[in-house]
C-alpha positions as CSV (number, residue, x, y, z in Angstrom):
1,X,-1.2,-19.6,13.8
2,X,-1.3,-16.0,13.2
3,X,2.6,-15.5,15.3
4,X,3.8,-18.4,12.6
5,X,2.9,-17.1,9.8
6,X,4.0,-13.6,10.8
7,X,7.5,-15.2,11.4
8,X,7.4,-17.3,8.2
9,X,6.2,-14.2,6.0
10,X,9.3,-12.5,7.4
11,X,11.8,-14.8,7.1
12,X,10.9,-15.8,3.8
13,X,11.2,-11.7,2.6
14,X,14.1,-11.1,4.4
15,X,15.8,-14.1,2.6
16,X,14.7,-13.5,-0.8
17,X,16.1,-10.1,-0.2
18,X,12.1,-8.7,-0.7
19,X,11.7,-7.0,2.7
20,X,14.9,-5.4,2.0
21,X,14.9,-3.9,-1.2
22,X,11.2,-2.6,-0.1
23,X,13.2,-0.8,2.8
24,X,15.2,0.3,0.4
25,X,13.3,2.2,-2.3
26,X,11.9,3.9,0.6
27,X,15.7,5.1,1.4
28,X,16.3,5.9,-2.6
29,X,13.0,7.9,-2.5
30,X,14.2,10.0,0.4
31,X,17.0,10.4,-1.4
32,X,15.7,11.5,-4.7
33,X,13.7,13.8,-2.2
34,X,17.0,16.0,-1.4
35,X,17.3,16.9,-5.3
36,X,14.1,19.3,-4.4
37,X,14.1,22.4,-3.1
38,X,12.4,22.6,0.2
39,X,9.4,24.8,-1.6
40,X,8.4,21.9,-3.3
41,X,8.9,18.8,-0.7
42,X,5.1,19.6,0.4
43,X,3.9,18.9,-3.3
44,X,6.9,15.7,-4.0
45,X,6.5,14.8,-0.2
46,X,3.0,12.8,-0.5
47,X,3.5,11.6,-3.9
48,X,6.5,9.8,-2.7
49,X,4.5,8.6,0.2
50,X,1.5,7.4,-1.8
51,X,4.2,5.3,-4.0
52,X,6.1,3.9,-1.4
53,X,3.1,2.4,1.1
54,X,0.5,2.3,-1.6
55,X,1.5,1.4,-5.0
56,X,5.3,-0.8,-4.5
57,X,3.2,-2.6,-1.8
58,X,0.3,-3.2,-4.2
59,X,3.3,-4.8,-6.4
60,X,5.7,-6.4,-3.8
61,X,2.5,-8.2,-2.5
62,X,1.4,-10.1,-5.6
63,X,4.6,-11.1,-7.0
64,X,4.9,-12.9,-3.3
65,X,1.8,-14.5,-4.2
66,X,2.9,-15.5,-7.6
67,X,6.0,-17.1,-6.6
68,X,3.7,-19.1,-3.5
69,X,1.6,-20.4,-6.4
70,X,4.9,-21.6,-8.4
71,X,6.5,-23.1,-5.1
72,X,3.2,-25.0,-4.5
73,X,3.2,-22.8,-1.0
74,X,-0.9,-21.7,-1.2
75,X,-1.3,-25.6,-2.2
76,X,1.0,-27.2,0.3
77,X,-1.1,-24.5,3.0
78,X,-4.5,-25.6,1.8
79,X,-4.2,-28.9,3.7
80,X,-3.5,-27.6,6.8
81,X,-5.8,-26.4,9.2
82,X,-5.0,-22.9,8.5
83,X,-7.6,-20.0,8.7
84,X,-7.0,-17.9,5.2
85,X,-8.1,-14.9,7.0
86,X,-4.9,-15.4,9.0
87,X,-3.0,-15.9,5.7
88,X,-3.9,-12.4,3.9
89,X,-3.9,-10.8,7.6
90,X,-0.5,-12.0,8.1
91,X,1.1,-10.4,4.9
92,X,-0.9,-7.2,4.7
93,X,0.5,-6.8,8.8
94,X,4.1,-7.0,7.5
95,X,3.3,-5.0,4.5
96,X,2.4,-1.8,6.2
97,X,5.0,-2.3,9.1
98,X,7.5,-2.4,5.9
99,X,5.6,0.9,4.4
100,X,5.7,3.1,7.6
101,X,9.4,2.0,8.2
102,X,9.7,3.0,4.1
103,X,8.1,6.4,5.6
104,X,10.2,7.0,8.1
105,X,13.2,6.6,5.8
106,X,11.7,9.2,3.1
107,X,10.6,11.8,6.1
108,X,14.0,12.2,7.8
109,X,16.2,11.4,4.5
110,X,13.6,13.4,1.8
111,X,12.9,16.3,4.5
112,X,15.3,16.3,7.1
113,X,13.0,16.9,9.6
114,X,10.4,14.6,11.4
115,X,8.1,17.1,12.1
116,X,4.3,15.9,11.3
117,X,5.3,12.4,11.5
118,X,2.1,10.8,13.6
119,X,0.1,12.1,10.6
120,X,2.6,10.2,7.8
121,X,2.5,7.2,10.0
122,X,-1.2,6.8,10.4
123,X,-1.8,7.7,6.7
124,X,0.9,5.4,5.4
125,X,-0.3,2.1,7.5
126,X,-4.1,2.9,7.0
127,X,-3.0,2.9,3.2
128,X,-0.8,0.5,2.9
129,X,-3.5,-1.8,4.3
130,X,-6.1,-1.2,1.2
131,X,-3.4,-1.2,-1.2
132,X,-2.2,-4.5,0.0
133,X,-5.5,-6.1,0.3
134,X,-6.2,-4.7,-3.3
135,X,-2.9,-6.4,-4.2
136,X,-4.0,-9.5,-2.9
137,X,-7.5,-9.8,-4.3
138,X,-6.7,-8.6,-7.9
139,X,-3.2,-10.5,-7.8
140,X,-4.9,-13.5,-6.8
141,X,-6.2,-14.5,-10.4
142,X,-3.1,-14.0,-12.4
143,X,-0.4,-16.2,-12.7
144,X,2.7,-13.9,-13.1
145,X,3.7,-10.2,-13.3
146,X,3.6,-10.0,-17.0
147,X,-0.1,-10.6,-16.5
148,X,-0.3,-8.6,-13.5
149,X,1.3,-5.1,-15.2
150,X,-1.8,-3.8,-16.4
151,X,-4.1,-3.8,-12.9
152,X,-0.7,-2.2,-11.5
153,X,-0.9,0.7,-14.4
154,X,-4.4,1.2,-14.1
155,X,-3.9,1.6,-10.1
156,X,-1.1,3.7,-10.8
157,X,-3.2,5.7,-13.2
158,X,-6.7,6.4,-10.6
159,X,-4.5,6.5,-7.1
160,X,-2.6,9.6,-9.0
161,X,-5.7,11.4,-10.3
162,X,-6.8,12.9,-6.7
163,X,-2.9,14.9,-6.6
164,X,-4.2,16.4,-9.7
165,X,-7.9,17.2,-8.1
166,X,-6.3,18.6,-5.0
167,X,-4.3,20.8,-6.8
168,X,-6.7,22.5,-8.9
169,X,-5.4,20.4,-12.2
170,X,-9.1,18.7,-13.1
171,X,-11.6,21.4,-12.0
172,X,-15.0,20.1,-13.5
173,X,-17.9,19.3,-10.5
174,X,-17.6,15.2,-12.0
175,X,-13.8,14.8,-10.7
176,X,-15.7,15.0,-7.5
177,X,-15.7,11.0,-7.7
178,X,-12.3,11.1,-7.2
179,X,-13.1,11.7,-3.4
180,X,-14.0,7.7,-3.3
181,X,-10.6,7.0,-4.8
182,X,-8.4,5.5,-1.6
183,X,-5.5,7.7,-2.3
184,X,-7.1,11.1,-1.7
185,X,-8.1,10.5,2.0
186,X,-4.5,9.1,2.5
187,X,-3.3,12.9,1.2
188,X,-4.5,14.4,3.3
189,X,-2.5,13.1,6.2
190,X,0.6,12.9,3.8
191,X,0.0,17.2,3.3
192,X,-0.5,17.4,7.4
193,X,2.8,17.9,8.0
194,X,3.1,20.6,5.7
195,X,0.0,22.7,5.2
196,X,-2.5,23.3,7.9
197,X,-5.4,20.2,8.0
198,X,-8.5,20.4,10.3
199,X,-9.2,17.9,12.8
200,X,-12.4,17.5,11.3
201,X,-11.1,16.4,7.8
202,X,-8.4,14.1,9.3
203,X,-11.1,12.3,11.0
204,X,-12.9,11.7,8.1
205,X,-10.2,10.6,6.0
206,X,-9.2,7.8,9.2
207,X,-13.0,6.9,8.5
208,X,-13.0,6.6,5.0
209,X,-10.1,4.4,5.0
210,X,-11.0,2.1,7.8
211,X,-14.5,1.7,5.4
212,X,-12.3,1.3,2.3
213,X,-9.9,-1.6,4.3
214,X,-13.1,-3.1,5.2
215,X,-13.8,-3.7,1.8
216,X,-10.7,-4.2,0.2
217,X,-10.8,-7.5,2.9
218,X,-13.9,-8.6,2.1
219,X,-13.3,-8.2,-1.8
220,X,-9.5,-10.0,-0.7
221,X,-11.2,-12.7,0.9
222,X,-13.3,-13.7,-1.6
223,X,-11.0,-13.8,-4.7
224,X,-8.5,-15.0,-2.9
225,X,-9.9,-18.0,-1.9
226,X,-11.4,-18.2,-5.1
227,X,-8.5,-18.2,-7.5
228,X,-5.5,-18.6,-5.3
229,X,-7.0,-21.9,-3.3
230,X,-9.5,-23.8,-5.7
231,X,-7.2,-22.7,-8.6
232,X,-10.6,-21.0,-10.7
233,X,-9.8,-19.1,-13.7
């Protein structure tokens, strides 16, 4: 069930032209990237990254679901035999396949240089899972983009505030809760490549975001089923 849905996920993007303009905003941010001079790629670097696997994700992945509600598709699927956990597992799978590829693009375009790439993988697919499980819980009770914007801002909004904690931008001891935020483990893996990260703190930042993707499923699962299948408002 899992291999079909995989394979129907894919086709589906690739033939709605999805998949491939997700590959290729990674491309145009790689791009974009060469406008920099190289003494500020280790700043622009992750905050490409975090946009490409994190945030477009968190967008590409409910305006599928919005156009499966239209099409009748979640309906049609809800009297089959099909395991949901399959469903949301299939499409955050292809999601972060589509962000590290996205990656790849912006590392040897943006930087010219693959150098550190192991880190940018493992951060971009750990993050592109919570995002895209975020995507598809909150996504799952709105009917179209237009109601969808505003959970996309706000994301936009909190996943940005830990560039600005890092950096030395919000310096009072409560900004400290921005540690919990999903984007500031994931930065650390996107800086690896560029400024010397202990072992120690990528380890912890691999934990946190295993802990966060367990949650953002259980949180997926719930809502999804919810709103998306019985149709509750």
């Amino acid at each position: 069930m899992m291999e079909n849905l995989l394979k129907t996920n894919l086709v589906i993007g690739v033939r709605s032209y999805v998949y491939p303009i997700y590959v290729l905003i990674g491309l145009a941010y790689g791009l974009m990237l060469m406008a920099f001079p190289e003494q500020y790629l280790s700043t622009m670097v992750p905050i490409f990254l975090l946009f490409e696997p994190g945030l477009v994700g968190f967008m590409f992945v409910g305006t599928e679901i919005f156009a499966e509600k239209k099409d009748g598709a979640i309906s049609a699927l809800s009297v089959t035999p099909i395991e949901w956990r399959s469903y949301i597992l299939a499409k955050t799978v292809i999601m972060s396949v589509l962000s590290v590829v996205g990656a790849v693009l912006i590392m040897a375009v943006g930087t010219r240089s693959l150098n550190g790439l192991p880190y940018v993988i493992t951060g971009v697919f750990l993050c592109s899972v919570v995002y895209t499980l975020l995507g598809i819980a909150i996504s799952a009770k709105y009917r179209d983009l237009d109601e969808y914007f505003v959970p996309i801002m706000a994301v936009l909004v909190v996943s940005l505030l830990p560039f600005a904690h890092y950096h030395g931008y919000l310096t009072h001891p409560l900004w400290k809760v921005l540690y919990a935020v999903p984007s500031y483990p994931a930065l650390y893996f996107f800086k690896a490549p560029f400024v010397d990260v202990s072992s120690d703190t990528l380890a912890l930042s691999g934990v946190a975001l295993f802990l966060w993707s367990a949650v953002a499923y259980y949180i997926a699962k719930i809502r999804f089923y919810r709103y998306a299948v019985e149709g509750l408002r």
